[in-house]
Structures are given as structure tokens and as C-alpha cells.
N, C-alpha and C positions, 0 to 999 in steps of 0.2 A: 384407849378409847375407841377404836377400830372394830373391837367383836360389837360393843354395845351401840356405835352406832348403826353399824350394818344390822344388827336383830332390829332397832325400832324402825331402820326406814324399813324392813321388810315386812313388820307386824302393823305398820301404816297403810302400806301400799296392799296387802290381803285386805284389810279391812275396809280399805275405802273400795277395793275393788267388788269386795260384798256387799256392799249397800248400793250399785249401781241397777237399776234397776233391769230386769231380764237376765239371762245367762248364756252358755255357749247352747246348751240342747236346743233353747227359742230361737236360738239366730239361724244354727244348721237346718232348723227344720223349718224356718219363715212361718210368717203368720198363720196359712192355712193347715198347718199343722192343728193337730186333735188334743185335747188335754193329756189322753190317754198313751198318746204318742210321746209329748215332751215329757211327761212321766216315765216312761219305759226310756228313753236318750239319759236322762237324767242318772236314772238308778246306771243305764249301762257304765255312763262318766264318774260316778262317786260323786253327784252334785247333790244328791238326796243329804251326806254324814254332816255333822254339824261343823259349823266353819273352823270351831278351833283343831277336831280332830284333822279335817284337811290342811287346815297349817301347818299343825305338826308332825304331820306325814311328809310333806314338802322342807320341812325345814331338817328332817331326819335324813332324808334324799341329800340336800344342799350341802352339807356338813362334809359329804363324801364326794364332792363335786356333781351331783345330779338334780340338775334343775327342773325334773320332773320329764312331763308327755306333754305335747301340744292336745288342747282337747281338739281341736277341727280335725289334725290331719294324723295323727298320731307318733309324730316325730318327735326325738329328743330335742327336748330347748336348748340343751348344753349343743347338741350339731345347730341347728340353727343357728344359732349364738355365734358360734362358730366360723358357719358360711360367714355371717354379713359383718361380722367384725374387722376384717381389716379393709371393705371400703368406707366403714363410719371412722377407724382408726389412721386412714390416709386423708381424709376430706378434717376430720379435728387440728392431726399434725399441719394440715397444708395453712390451715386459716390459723392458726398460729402462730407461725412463723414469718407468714406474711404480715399478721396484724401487730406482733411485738418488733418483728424487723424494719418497720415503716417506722413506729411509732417512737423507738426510742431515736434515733438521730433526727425527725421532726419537732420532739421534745427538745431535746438540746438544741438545737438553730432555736428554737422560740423561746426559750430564757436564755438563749444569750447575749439577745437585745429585746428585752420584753419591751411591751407596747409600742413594737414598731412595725412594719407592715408586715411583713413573715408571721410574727408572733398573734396579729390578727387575724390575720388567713386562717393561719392554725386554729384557731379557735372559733373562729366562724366553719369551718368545715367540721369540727368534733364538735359541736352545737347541735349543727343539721344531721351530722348522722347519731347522735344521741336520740333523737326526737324521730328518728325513723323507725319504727322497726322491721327485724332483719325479712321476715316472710314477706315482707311489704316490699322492701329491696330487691328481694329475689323476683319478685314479679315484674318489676322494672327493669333489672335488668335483663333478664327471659325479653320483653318488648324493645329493647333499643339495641342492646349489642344480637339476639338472636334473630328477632324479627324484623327491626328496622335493616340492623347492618351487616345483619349475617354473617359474624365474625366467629360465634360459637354454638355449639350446638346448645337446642333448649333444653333435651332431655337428654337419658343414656349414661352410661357409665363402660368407657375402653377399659380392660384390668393394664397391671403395671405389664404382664406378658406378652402382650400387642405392641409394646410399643411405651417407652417413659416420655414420651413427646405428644403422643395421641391420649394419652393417660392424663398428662396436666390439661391439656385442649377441654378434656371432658370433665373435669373437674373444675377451671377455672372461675366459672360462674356462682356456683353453690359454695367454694372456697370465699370470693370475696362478697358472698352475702351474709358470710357468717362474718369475716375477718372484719369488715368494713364497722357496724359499731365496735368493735373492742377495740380497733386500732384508734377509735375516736375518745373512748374512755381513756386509753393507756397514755394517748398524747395528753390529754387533759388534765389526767390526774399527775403524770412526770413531769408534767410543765409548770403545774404549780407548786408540787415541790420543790422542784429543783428554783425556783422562785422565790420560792421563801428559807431555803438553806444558804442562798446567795448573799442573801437582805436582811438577813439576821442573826446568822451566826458567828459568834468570835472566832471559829478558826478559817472560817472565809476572810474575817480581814485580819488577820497573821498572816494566813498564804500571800498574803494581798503585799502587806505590812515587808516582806519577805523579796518584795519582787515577782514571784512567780507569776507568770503569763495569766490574761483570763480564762483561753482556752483550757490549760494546765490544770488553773481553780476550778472549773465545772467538770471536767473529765475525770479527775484525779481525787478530788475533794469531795467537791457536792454530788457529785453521780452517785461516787460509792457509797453516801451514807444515803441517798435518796432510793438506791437500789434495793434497800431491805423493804421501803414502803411497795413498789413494784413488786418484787416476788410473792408478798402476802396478799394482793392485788388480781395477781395472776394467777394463784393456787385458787383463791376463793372464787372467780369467776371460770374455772373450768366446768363447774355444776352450770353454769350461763352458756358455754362451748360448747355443750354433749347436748342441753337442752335446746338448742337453735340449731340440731340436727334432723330433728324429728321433725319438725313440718317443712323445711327445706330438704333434704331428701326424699320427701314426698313432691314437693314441687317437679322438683328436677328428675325424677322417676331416678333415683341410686338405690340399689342392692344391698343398702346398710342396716343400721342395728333400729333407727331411727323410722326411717318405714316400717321394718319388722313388728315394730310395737302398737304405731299406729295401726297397722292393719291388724294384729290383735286386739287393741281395742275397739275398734269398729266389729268383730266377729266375739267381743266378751272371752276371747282366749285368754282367762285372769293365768293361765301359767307361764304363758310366755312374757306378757306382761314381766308378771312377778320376775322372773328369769333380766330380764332386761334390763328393769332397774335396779335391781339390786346388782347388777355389774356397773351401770353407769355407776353407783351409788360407792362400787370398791376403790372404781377408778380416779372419783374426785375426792376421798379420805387418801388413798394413793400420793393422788396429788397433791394436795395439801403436808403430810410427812414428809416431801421430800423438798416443798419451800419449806420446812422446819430444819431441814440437814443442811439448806443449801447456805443458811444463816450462818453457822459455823464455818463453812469455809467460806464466804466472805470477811468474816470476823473473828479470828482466832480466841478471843476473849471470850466469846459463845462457847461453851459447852455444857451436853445433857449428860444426866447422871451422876454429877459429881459434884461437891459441897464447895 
């Protein structure tokens, strides 16, 4: 399903980009520009051919790794792409790791005395950060840790080569503007299942029946079969991960993939766009296959291919 999904996001994403009203030759040349002007911009860019033959010039490019020309500046998308990809791809990794690393031993404390004060903590804080969202966050935090307490810096981006210490500094902020709801989701949703794998299933009370520890039954038992609902959890909100890049590295001025785009859409750059998402687009089908492999090696009994 991978070829066909990546052709329609990408025959969606031309298409919506065509029906947006203006184009790159009217942005480059600003209002005062002449008819006759964005006329001749136009024919220079190939903006005159009709949309489909422009698609499928680009998608005959794409097939061979060529994501085409920037129309503003005349750069390849695929170098673009390029550059900014591994600070969207360090700022994704960091909010990841923090938000499922927090999330699952917060989960586990909170079922395993549900409805007692931990366990409502826990959920009065994944409430409130469910109910935030992240660009909102990020402005918040920019006012109290940069401006109030001037702990981090509000914009900028250190690369890992200055320094892995100056590097998280600079990243810490837009990391947990992203991290902060998903670790709210992830505790919510592993707390209640692990909640209800507890409270109703029979081979919770055989462990039980058995003697084994509680710790042992949640750790050993109910994690692990609660852990399939998490992975397909985590794979399908990575498309929520990439997309909560785009206006928080804009906030926080990063040199990622997520700026990149926006400031193509603000200039109607529809190639770099295109170019953009259809990579976010490989990376969360990516995603998603390899929470499908990860099923099998949790569960030996899982396997694809075979009757």
C-alpha cells in the first residue's frame, strides 16, 4: 500500500496547491507588477502547461529521486530537503523520546494504584495538556522559561558540531512543545489500558491466582499485551509529530524541513511544498510498517506472509 498511498497524497497535495489562489510569478513580482510582466514570469516558470502535464513532469522527475526546482530561487528541492532535514529529524527524535520516555513509567505508577492521588495527578495534567495546543505551548514557553527566567534561549538553532550540550540547550524548548501533548496522550491512553487489562482479564487473575507480585502482573503481563495498543498509537501519531513541526520551527526560528515549507507556502513555492510533503508523507507510511514488524517481535505468533 506504500506506492498508492504516497501517488494520492501527492496528487492531493498538487491539487489543492492549484486551486490556491495566486501563484509563485505574483508573489516574486508583488502587486505592482504588470499583467504583462506575470505573464512573461509565468511562461519563464512553466506556470502557463496545464496542471496535469506539470504533475506529471514532477512525478516523472520524483521516481528518479528529483523533486524538481524551487520556483523563487532556483534550487534543487531534493538539496533543500536535504539541508534542513536533519534539524526537523533531530527536533522529531528528541520530542519522542522524551514524550514516550516520560510517558510510559507515568502510565505504569498510575495503574498501579488507579484512583489514587498519582493516578489523578496523572490525569489532570494529560487533560490540560490535551486541551492545549502545541503552538500555544510554545509561546508560553518562549514567555516564562526564555523571557521571564531566562533559562533558554527563545530562538536559533546550535548544530550537533558546536557542541551536544549547546545543541539540546537549543533545542529544549520546541522539543518539549512538541513532546508535552503526546506524552499527555500516551500516558492517557497506556493508563487506561493498562487499566482495564488489569480489571478484566483472566490471565491477570491466574498471575494473580499463581502468587506472582503486582509489580511482576503489570510489568510482565499487562504491559506486554497493552504494548501492541501503544505501538499502533505511536506509528499513527507520527503524521501529528512532523505536523507540530511546521509552526513551532517557525516559532523558535530552526533551519528544518517544517519552516522550509511554510515559507514556500507563504511565496506559493507549490514545488517545494510538494517536495516536503511527500517526504513527511514516506516517513509516517515508514512509520507505520515498521509498528507492523514490531508486532512480530513482540509476539511470535504474529506473522506476515504466511497461511
Amino acid at each position: 500500500m506504500v506506492v498508492p498511498i504516497i501517488l494520492g497524497v501527492s496528487i492531493l497535495t498538487f491539487w489543492v496547491l492549484d486551486l490556491i489562489p495566486g501563484n509563485a510569478a505574483q508573489q516574486l513580482l508583488g502587486p505592482e507588477a504588470s499583467p504583462e510582466q506575470i505573464r512573461a514570469l509565468e511562461l519563464e516558470l512553466g506556470l502557463d502547461r496545464p496542471a496535469v502535464l506539470r504533475y506529471l513532469d514532477w512525478l516523472g522527475g520524483a521516481v528518479t529521486g528529483d523533486l524538481g526546482t524551487s520556483l523563487v530561487n532556483s534550487q534543487s528541492v531534493s538539496g533543500l530537503i536535504a539541508e534542513r532535514m536533519a534539524v526537523t529529524a533531530e527536533l522529531v527524535a528528541l520530542a519522542f523520546v522524551v514524550s514516550l520516555g516520560f510517558a510510559v513509567p507515568v502510565a505504569l505508577l498510575a495503574a498501579y494504584r488507579p484512583g489514587r492521588l498519582f493516578d489523578r495527578l496523572s490525569m489532570f495534567v494529560s487533560i490540560t495538556g490535551l486541551s492545549v495546543a502545541n503552538y500555544v505551548l510554545a509561546l508560553l514557553l518562549v514567555l516564562v522559561f526564555a523571557v521571564e527566567l531566562t533559562l533558554f534561549p527563545a530562538i536559533g538553532f546550535v548544530p550537533l558540531s558546536e557542541g551536544v550540550g549547546a545543541n539540546l540547550h537549543s533545542l529544549a524548548l520546541p522539543a518539549a512543545a512538541i513532546a508535552f501533548p503526546l506524552f499527555c496522550f500516551y500516558t492517557r491512553f497506556l493508563r487506561g489500558d493498562l487499566v482495564d487489562q488489569l480489571q478484566g482479564e483472566d490471565y491477570v487473575t491466574t498471575a494473580r491466582a499463581k502468587g506472582i507480585g503486582p509489580w511482576q502482573v503489570l510489568l510482565r503481563h499487562a504491559f506486554r499485551n497493552s504494548a501492541f495498543g501503544l505501538i499502533t498509537v505511536v506509528g499513527l501519531n507520527l503524521g501529528t509529530l512532523l505536523g507540530g513541526t511546521v509552526i513551532v520551527e517557525q516559532i523558535f526560528a530552526l533551519p528544518g524541513m517544517g519552516q522550509l515549507m511554510l515559507q514556500a507556502i507563504n511565496t506559493r513555492d507549490s514545488t517545494v511544498v510538494q517536495g516536503c510533503v511527500v517526504v513527511f508523507a514516506v516517513v509516517a507510511v515508514l512509520a507505520n510498517l515498521a509498528a507492523d514488524l514490531l508486532y512480530a517481535v513482540l509476539d511470535p505468533r504474529i506473522r506476515y506472509g504466511s497461511r
